[in-house]
BALUMLUM-587532 format. One record per residue (C-alpha): x, y, z. Coordinates in steps of 0.05 Angstrom, whole numbers, plus 5000, padded with zeros to 4 digits. Layout:
BALUMLUM-587532
X;Y;Z
...
END
This chain:
BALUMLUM-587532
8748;9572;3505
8747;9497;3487
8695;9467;3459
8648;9417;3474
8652;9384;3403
8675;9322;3393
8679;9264;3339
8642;9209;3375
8574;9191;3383
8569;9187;3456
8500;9191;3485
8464;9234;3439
8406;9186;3432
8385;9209;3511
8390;9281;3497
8328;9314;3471
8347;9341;3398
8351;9420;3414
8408;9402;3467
8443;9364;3416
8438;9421;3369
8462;9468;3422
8518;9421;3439
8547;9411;3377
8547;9477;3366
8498;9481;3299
8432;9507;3267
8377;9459;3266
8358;9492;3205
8420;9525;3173
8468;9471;3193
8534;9493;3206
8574;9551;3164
8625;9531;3114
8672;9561;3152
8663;9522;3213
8660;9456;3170
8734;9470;3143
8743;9480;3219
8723;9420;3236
8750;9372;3184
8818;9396;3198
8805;9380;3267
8767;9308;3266
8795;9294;3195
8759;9263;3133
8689;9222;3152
8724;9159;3129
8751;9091;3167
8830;9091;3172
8881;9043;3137
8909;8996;3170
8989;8993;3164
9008;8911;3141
9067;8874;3127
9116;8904;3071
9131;8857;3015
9196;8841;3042
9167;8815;3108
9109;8768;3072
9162;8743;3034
9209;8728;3093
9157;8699;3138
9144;8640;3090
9213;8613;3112
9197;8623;3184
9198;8546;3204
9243;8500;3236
9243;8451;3184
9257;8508;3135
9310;8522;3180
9357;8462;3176
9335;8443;3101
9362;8522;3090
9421;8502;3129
9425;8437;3097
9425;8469;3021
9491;8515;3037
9533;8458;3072
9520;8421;3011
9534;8475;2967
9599;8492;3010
9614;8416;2993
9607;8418;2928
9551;8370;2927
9504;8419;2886
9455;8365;2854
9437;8351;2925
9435;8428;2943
9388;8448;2884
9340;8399;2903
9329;8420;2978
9332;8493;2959
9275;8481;2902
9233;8442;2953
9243;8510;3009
9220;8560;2948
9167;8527;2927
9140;8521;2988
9149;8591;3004
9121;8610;2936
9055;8583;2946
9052;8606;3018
9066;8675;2995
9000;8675;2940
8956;8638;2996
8969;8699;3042
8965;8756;2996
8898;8724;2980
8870;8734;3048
8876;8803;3075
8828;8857;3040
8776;8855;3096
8797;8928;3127
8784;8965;3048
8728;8929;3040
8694;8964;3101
8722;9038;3080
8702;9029;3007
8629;9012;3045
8619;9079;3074
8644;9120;3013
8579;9154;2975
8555;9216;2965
8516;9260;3028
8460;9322;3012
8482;9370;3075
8454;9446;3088
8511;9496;3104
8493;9575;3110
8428;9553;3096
8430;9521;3030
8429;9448;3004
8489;9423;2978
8519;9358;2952
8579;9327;2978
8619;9272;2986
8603;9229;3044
8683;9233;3076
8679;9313;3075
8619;9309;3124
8635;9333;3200
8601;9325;3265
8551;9384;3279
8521;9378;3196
8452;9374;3179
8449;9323;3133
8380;9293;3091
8365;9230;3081
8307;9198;3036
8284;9132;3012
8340;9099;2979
8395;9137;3006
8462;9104;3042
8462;9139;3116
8538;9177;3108
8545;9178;3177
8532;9168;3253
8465;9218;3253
8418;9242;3318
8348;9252;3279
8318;9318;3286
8250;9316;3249
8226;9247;3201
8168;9232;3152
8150;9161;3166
8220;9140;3160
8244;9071;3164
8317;9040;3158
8344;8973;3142
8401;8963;3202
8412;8888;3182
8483;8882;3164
8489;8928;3231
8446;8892;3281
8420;8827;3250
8350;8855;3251
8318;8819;3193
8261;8869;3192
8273;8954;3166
8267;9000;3232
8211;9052;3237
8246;9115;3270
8233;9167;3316
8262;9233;3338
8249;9228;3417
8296;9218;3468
8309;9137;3487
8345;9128;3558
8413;9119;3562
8428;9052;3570
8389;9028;3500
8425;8982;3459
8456;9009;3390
8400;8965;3353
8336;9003;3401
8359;9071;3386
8310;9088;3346
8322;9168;3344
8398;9149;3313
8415;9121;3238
8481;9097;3227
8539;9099;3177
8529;9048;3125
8452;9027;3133
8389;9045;3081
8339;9081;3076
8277;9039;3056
8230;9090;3066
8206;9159;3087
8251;9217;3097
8295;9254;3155
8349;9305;3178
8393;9291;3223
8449;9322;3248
8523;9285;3251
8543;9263;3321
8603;9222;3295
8642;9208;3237
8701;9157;3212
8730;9116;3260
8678;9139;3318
8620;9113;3287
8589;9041;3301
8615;9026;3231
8678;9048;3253
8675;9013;3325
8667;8948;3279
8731;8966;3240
8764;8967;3296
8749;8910;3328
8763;8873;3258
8829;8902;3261
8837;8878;3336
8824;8807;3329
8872;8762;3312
8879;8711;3259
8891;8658;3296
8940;8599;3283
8890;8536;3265
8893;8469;3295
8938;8440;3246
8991;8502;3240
8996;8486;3313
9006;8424;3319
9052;8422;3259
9096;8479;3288
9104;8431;3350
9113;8375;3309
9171;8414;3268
9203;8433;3333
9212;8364;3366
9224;8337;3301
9281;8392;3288
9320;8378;3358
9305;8312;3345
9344;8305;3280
9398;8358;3309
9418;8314;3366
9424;8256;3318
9465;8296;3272
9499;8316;3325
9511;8253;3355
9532;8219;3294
9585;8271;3287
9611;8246;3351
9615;8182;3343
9650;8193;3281
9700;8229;3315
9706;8184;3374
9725;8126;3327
9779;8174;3304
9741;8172;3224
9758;8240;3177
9724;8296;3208
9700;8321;3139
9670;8254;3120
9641;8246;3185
9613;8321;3178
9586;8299;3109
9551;8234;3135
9524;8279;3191
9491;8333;3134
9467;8270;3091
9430;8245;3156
9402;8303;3166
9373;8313;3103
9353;8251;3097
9314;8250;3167
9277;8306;3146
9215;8299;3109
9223;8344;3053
9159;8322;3019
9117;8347;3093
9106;8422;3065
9085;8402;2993
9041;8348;3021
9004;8391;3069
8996;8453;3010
8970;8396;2954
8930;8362;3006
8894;8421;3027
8887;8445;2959
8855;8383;2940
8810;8390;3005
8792;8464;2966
8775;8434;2902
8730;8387;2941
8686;8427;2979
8687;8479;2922
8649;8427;2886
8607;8424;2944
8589;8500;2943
8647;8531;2990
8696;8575;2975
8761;8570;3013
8810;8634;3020
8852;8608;3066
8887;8538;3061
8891;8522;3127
8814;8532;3134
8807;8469;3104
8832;8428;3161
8805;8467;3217
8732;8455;3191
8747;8377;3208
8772;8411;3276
8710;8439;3287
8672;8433;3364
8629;8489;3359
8591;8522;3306
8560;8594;3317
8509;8610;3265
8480;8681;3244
8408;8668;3231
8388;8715;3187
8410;8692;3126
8445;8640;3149
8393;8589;3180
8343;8633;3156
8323;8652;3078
8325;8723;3101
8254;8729;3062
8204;8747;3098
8131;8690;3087
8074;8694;3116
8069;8621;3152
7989;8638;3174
7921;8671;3152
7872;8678;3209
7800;8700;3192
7738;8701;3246
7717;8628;3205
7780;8601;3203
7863;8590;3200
7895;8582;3126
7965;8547;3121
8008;8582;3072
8056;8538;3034
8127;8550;2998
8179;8607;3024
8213;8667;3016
8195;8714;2953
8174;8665;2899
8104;8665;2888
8095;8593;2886
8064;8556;2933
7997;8548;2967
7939;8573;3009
7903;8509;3047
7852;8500;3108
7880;8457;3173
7852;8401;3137
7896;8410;3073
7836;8426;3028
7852;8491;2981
7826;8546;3014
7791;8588;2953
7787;8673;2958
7724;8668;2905
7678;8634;2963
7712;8670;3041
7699;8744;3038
7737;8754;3100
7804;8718;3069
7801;8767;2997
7797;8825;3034
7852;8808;3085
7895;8796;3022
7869;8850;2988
7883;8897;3047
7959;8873;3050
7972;8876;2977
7932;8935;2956
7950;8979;3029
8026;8969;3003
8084;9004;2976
8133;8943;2960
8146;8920;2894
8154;8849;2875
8202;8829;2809
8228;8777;2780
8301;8765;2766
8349;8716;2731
8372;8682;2790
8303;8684;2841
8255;8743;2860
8272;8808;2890
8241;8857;2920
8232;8940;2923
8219;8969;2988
8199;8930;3056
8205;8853;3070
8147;8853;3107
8107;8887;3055
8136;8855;3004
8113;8790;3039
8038;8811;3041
8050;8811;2964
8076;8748;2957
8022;8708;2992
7966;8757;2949
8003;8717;2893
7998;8644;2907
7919;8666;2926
7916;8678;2851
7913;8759;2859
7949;8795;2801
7988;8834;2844
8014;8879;2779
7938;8896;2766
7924;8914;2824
7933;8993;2816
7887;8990;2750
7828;8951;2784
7834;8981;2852
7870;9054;2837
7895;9085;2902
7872;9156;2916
7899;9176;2986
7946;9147;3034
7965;9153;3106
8030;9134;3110
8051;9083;3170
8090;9112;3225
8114;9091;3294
8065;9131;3322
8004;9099;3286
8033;9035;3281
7981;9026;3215
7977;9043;3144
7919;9064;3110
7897;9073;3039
7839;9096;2995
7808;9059;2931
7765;9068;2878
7730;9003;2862
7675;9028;2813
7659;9093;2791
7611;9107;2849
7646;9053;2897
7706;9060;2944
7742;9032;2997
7791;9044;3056
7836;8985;3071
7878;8985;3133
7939;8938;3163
7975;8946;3215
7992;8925;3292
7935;8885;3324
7940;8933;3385
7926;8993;3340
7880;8959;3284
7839;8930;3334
7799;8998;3369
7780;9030;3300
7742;8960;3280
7665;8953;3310
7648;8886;3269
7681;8832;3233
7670;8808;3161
7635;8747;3155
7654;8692;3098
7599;8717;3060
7620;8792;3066
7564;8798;3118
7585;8831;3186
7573;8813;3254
7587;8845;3316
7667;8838;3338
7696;8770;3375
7758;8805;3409
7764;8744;3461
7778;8702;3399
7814;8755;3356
7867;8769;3421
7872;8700;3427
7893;8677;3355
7943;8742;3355
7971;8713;3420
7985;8646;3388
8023;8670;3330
8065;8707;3363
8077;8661;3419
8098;8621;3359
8154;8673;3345
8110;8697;3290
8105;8770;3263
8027;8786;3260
7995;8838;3228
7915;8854;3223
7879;8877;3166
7810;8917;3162
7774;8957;3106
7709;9007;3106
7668;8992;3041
7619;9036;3013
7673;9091;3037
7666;9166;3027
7724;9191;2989
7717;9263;3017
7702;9237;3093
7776;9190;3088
7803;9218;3146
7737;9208;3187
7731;9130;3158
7798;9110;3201
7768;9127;3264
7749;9088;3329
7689;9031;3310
7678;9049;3235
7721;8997;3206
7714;8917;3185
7755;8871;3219
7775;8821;3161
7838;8781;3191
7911;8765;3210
7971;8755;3170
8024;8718;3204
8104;8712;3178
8163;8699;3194
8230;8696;3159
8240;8625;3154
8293;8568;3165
8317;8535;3113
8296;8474;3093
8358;8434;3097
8376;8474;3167
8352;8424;3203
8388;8368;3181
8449;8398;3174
8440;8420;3257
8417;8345;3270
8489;8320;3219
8530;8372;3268
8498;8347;3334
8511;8277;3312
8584;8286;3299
8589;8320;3362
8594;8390;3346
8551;8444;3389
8520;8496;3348
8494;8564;3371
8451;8617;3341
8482;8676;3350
8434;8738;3325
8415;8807;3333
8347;8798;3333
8298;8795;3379
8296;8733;3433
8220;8702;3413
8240;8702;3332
8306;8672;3351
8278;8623;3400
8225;8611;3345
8270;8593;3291
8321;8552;3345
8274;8505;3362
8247;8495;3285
8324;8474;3262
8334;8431;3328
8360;8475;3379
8311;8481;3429
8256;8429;3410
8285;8378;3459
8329;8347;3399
8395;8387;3425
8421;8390;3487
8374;8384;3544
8400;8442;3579
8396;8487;3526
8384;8572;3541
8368;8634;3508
8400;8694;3528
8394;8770;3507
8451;8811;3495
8435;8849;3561
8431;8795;3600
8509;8778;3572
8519;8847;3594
8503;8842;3657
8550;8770;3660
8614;8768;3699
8680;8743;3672
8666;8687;3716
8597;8664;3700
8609;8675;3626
8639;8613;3606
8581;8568;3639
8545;8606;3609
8554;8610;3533
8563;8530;3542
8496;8528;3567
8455;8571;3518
8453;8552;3448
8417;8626;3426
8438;8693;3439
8388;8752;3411
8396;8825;3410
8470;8810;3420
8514;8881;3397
8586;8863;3346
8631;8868;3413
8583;8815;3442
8584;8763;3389
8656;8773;3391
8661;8763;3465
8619;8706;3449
8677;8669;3403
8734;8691;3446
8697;8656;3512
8685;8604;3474
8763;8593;3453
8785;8604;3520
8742;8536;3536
8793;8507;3491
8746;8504;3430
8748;8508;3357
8705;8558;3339
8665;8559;3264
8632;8633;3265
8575;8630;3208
8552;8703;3181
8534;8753;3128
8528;8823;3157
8582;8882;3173
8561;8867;3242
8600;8791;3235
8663;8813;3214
8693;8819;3274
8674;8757;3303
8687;8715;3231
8754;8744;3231
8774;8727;3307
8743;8660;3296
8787;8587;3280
8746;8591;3213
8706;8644;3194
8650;8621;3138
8606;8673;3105
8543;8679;3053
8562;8684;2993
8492;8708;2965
8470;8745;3016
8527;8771;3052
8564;8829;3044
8631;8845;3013
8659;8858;3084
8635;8786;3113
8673;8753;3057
8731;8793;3060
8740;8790;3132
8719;8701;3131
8757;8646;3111
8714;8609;3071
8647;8637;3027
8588;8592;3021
8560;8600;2947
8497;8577;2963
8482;8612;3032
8463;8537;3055
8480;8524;3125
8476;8450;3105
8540;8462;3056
8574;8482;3125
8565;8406;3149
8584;8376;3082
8657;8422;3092
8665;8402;3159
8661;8319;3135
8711;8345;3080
8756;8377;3134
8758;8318;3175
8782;8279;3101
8838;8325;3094
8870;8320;3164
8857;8244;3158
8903;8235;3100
8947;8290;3130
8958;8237;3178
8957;8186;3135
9014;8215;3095
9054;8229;3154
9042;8165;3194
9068;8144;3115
9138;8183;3104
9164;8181;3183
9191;8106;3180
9234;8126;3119
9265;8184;3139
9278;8163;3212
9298;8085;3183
9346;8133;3143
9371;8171;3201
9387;8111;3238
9424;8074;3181
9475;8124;3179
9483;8129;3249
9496;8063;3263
9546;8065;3193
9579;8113;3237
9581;8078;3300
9598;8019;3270
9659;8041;3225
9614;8015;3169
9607;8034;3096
9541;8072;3088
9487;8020;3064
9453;8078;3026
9486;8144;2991
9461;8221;3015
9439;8225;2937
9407;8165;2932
9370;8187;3009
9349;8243;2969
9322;8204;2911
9285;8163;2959
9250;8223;2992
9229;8266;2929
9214;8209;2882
9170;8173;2939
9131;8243;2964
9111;8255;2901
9089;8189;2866
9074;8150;2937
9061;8198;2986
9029;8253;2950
8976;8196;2926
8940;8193;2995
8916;8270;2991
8870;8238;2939
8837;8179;2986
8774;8180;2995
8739;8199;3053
8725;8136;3107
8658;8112;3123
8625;8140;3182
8667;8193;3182
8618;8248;3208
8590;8199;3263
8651;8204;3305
8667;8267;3355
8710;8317;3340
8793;8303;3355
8802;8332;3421
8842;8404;3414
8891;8380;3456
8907;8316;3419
8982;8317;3389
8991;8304;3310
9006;8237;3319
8979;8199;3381
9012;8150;3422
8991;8083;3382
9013;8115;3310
9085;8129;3343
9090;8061;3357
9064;8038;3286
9123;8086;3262
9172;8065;3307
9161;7992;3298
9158;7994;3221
9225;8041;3229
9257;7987;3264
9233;7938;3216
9259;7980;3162
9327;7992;3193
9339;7917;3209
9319;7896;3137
9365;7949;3108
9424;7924;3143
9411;7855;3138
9404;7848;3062
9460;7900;3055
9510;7859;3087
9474;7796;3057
9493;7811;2985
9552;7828;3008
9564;7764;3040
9548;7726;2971
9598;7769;2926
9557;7828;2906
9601;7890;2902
9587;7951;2947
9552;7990;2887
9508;7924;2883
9493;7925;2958
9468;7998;2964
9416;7990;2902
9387;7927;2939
9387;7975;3006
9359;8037;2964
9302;7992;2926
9291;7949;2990
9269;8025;3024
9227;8045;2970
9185;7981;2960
9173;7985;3031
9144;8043;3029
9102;8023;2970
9074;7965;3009
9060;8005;3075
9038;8056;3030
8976;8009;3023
8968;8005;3098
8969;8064;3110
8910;8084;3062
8860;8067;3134
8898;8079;3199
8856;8033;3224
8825;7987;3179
8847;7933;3131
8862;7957;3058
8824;7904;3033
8753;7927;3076
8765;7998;3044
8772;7972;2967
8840;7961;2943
8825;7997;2883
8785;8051;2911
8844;8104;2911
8864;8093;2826
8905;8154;2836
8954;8121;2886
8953;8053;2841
8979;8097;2791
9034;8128;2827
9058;8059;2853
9063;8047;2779
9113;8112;2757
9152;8097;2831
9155;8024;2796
9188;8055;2726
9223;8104;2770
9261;8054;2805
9268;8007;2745
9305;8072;2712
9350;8083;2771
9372;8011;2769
9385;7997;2700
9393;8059;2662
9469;8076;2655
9463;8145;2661
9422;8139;2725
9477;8082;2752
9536;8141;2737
9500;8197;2777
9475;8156;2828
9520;8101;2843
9471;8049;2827
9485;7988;2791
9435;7933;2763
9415;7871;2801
9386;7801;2790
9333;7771;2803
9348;7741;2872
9360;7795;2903
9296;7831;2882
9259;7765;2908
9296;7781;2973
9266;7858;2972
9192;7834;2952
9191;7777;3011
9216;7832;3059
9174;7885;3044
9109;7833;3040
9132;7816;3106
9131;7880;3146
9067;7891;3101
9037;7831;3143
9058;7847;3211
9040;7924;3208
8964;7891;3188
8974;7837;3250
8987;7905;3296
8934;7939;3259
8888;7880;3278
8915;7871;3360
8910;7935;3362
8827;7949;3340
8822;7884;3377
8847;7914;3448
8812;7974;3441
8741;7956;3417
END
């Protein structure tokens, strides 16, 4: 007979507990025989998340030459090896490993997200088989074991609860709820959300208090842990804006300088010239159309771009991440712990006399307590305000410590908050258990909704203090506690009112009460219907960060959308939104919430108006946020996915660029992001986005830069060929002129600054190609120019009695001061050097100065003239190069100038 056991979770949170115990076939008090547990891990294997199969060395180490440029340099390198030309074979296949080499680390950098969500889930699990307690490891656990749980413990897997003690869980890397979950063990309908079951604990979350047993409803893979695995395995990593566009790029470029190979081969042979030679002038041009400097520019230009923004607290992982940050269009943000501090601070004290501002955030004890008009507000002179603090830091279970690096805390944030504020009062929250000894307790529960505790103040004196949920604090109070510790009869109109406030306000209240004078044997009796003191409300929230906001306002300026995307619920999100700019009329005007069930209920069709209309989602589940970022790329954006919790990873890893916390988050978040924050400050986000947009600037910069010489190369030879001519310029000395100029020119403009007003522009449209229509013609023209001023001093000095050695040095050092002068221009793609600071960029003024000795070398040094055919010249004819190159120099800055002119 089969049976009805099975590895996933399915809908055990609607089934009362006694039919899951019957339909998992177990003992709700003997668990499940050893027997039937070796059973049953044969069957559903080890409780433990599977390993993804990856890419064998061999393959990583193939795919870095996976590019057409790659391609025909890798070509190039054995027909000039075949040719015997192996000076000029070394140097391409040094350029191709190199490249691959630090492609190859980059990668093998980047992919440990998967293990970092097994190792998660691996701990130990306290299970009863044939009715005795045993200790196991958490992977040996199978579904249909009673399994304990306690304060402090790791939940091992997917459990259905089957009796608790006041238990409570924190679910926040799960869900994105920033507060711990008090749990029940009653049926919830089917339909709740993973984050509302509160009768199920899941694989990977902790116990912050109370106790349970539970009884496994799924293990390894079918947990929601394991749900979240996959879906981090499922998601792609997407190519980023500049691996596109650079792939495309390579590909036109490749045919490009293939058909002109091609065609130079055939007008070689047309004009009846040796097919070898011809075939040889064909390689040289294209090697020498190629720019072999493009893939060492891009990796030191990025890497600079990392060294940057790690200065500016951001971690990069991936090298490409750096560029797509400047892509950016749309930024989703986690907010707890992200926009948040993820420290829960009471904002607001509410007595019957009056409301007390609380000052300074999350967990330090430093700040303020102060009335609405910003006098102190003193404990030693309001009654009603000591005892509300007294009430939350006495009635408490949290512990408060300090630490090298901040505050943390033991035990619940909200608790732990009620301490805090007792602290900038001037309570000594560590004497608190000597002055005020607790005696009895009554533990809060889901149920009650209030905790209670019992004091001894004097010998003969004691008191019950009470907080807890308005709703259930309010019945058992019959007066409220004047500010001279007088009573009077209860205000509920005005107490119900101020509660309705704070929390319409997004604003977590809780309200406090005591019973002085209190009977220690008649405790029970004391927390009864009318006998207690209403003292006041305690109002928190976790809260944004101070330099959110401007960071949002920074984004929204340079035209990127951001969105909070969150687990919690829809009035703390829409809270916190409209503190950082979101919804307080400083966004978008049209700006939405919307809950996770509301997304649910969404067609494929409505979604994408949708998510561009709302700029917070709450109670959204891990296959929702992800849904989120994929709707969002469909719309043809680039997608920033901010977050710290398991419940991110999916979504940070399908996103352009992942970014996650590097304080708060956990190991899976980083592991599964492309860049870690150091600081957990969302306003370190906006500073790598301004970096971003530096690095594909002088991307651009650097290829709007090397273009003219390789295609003024190109042509030279071609129209040698077609012409019958001698070649003005050698295939060695082409490939001194592209290696020496990359790396002392070119490689100088990864270090330019970034340009003013940088971050008040919008973000480049997707769609946009690598180089746009006016910097073709910029390359074209000075390509032109270069081609024409080749050939013309070429057959100039030849003209006036130079020899052909002499002629091809004045070509070769006429093509690399050119480039040295529009290397200046092209330091702003639209501005004049001179408005930017011509000295601004020292780096590059170096390099000019080694290019300088460089070429002084190849001209005069003997050694230099034997290997590459160089000979010295005089001074006229370096007069010739300087007026030439100062002359294209002026009319790429008279284009520059037409050009701002016609488009302003």
């Amino acid at each position: 007979m089969g049976s009805p056991v099975a590895a996933t979770a399915d809908c055990h949170h609607a089934l009362p507990a006694h039919e899951v115990v019957l339909l998992l076939e177990t003992d709700s008090h003997r668990g499940l025989t050893a027997e039937v547990a070796r059973d049953r891990l044969d069957r559903f294997g080890p409780n433990a998340l599977p390993a993804p199969r990856g890419a064998g060395l061999l393959l990583r180490i193939l795919r870095q030459f996976h590019h057409p440029l790659i391609y025909v340099l890798l070509v190039a390198g054995a027909v000039t090896a075949a040719l015997r030309e192996y000076i000029d074979s070394a140097v391409i296949l040094a350029v191709v490993l190199i490249n691959a080499t630090v492609g190859f680390i980059q990668e093998s950098k980047a992919e440990s997200a998967l293990q970092s969500l097994r190792d998660m889930v691996h701990t130990a699990a306290r299970v009863i088989r044939d009715g005795r307690e045993h200790t196991v490891a958490s992977d040996e656990l199978v579904p249909g074991d009673l399994v304990l749980i306690e304060a402090g413990d790791k939940v091992p897997a997917d459990m259905r609860l089957l009796r608790q003690v006041e238990l409570r869980v924190d679910e926040s890397a799960l869900t994105g709820e920033s507060l711990s979950v008090a749990k029940h063990d009653a049926a919830v309908p089917e339909p709740t959300p993973v984050a509302d079951r509160l009768n199920m604990v899941f694989s990977g979350t902790l116990v912050t208090a109370g106790s349970a047993a539970g009884i496994v409803v799924a293990t390894g893979a079918q947990t929601e842990i394991g749900a979240i695995h996959r879906l981090v395995g499922a998601a792609e990593m997407l190519a980023t804006p500049l691996t596109v566009k650079l792939t495309k790029f390579s590909k036109i470029l490749t045919v490009a300088i293939l058909g002109l190979a091609a065609l130079t081969f055939a007008a070689g042979l047309l004009r009846q010239q040796d097919a070898v030679e011809t075939f040889t002038a064909a390689v040289a041009l294209a090697v020498g159309a190629i720019p072999e400097g493009l893939p060492a520019a891009v990796t030191i230009t990025l890497a600079i771009g990392v060294a940057r923004m790690a200065k500016r607290g951001a971690v990069i992982r991936r090298l490409p991440a750096v560029e797509t940050l400047g892509s950016t269009t749309v930024i989703c943000a986690d907010k707890t712990g992200t926009l948040t501090e993820n420290q829960m601070t009471v904002r607001e004290i509410w007595t019957p006399q009056r409301s007390v501002v609380v000052t300074g955030s999350g967990y330090v004890p430093e700040g303020g307590l102060f009335d609405v008009d910003d006098r102190p507000a003193s404990v030693d002179t309001d009654a009603a305000l000591r005892w509300t603090l007294m009430a939350g830091a006495a009635c408490n279970d949290a512990a408060l410590s300090p630490r090298a690096d901040g505050w943390s805390i033991v035990g619940d944030p909200t608790e732990a908050a009620l301490l805090v504020v007792a602290a900038k009062a001037g309570f000594d929250i560590d004497a608190i258990d000597v002055t005020a000894p607790r005696l009895a307790t009554v533990p809060f529960s889901s149920e009650r909704q209030y905790m209670a505790t019992l004091h001894r103040l004097t010998e003969t004196e004691h008191v019950v203090l009470l907080k807890g949920s308005v709703e259930r604090i309010l019945p058992l109070c019959g007066n409220q506690m004047g500010e001279n510790a007088d009573t009077v009869p209860l205000d509920r109109g005005a107490l119900l009112a101020a509660s309705d406030r704070l929390a319409g306000a997004g604003l977590r209240v809780l309200a406090t009460a005591v019973r002085i004078g209190a009977d220690p044997a008649d405790f029970d009796d004391s927390v009864s219907p009318g006998r207690l003191t209403f003292t006041g409300l305690q109002a928190m929230l976790d809260p944004p960060r101070a330099s959110a906001r401007p960071a949002v306002d920074a984004c929204h300026t340079a035209g990127i959308a951001v969105k909070m995307i969150t687990g919690d619920h829809a009035g703390t999100a829409g809270a916190i939104a409209s503190s950082v700019g979101l919804l307080d009329g400083s966004g978008p005007p049209d700006a939405t919430v919307l809950t996770g069930a509301e997304l649910a209920e969404l067609g494929s069709g409505d979604l994408p108006d949708a998510v561009d209309r709302a700029r917070v989602f709450a109670r959204v589940s891990p296959e929702q946020k992800l849904r989120l970022v994929e709707a969002l790329q469909d719309r043809g954006h680039i997608v920033a996915m901010t977050g710290d919790g398991v419940n991110d990873a999916p979504a940070l890893r399908q996103a352009s660029i992942g970014v996650a916390m590097g304080r708060g988050g956990t190991e899976v978040a980083k592991d599964a992001a492309d860049m870690v924050i150091t600081d957990d400050n969302f306003a370190t986000i906006e500073a790598a986005v301004e970096e971003g947009r530096g690095v594909f600037d002088n991307l651009t910069k650097f290829i709007t830069w090397t273009l003219p010489t390789n295609i003024g190369e190109g042509l030279v030879i071609l129209v040698a060929i077609a012409m019958g001519a001698a070649l003005p310029i050698l295939p060695t000395q082409i490939l001194w002129i592209n290696m020496t100029t990359a790396v002392a020119l070119g490689l100088m403009l990864a270090f330019e600054p970034k340009e003013a007003g940088i971050m008040a522009r919008p973000p480049r449209d997707p769609d946009q190609p690598l180089l746009t229509r006016a910097l073709m013609g910029r390359i074209l023209l000075v390509s032109g120019m270069l081609v024409a001023s080749a050939w013309w001093l070429f057959e100039w000095e030849l003209d006036h009695g130079a020899s052909l050695a002499e002629a091809r040095t004045a070509a070769l050092n006429l093509f690399v001061v050119v480039e040295g002068f529009y290397l200046f221009s092209c330091r702003s793609l639209t501005r004049s050097v001179w408005r930017i600071g011509f000295f601004s960029n020292r780096w590059l003024i170096l390099g000019v100065g080694v290019q300088a000795l460089a070429q002084i070398a190849i001209t005069y040094l003997p050694a230099m003239n034997t290997v590459f055919q160089t000979v010295p010249l005089g001074l006229g004819s370096w007069l010739w190069i300087f007026a030439i190159a100062a002359g294209i120099s002026v009319v790429v800055g008279a284009e520059k100038w037409v050009r701002a002119r016609t488009s302003a």
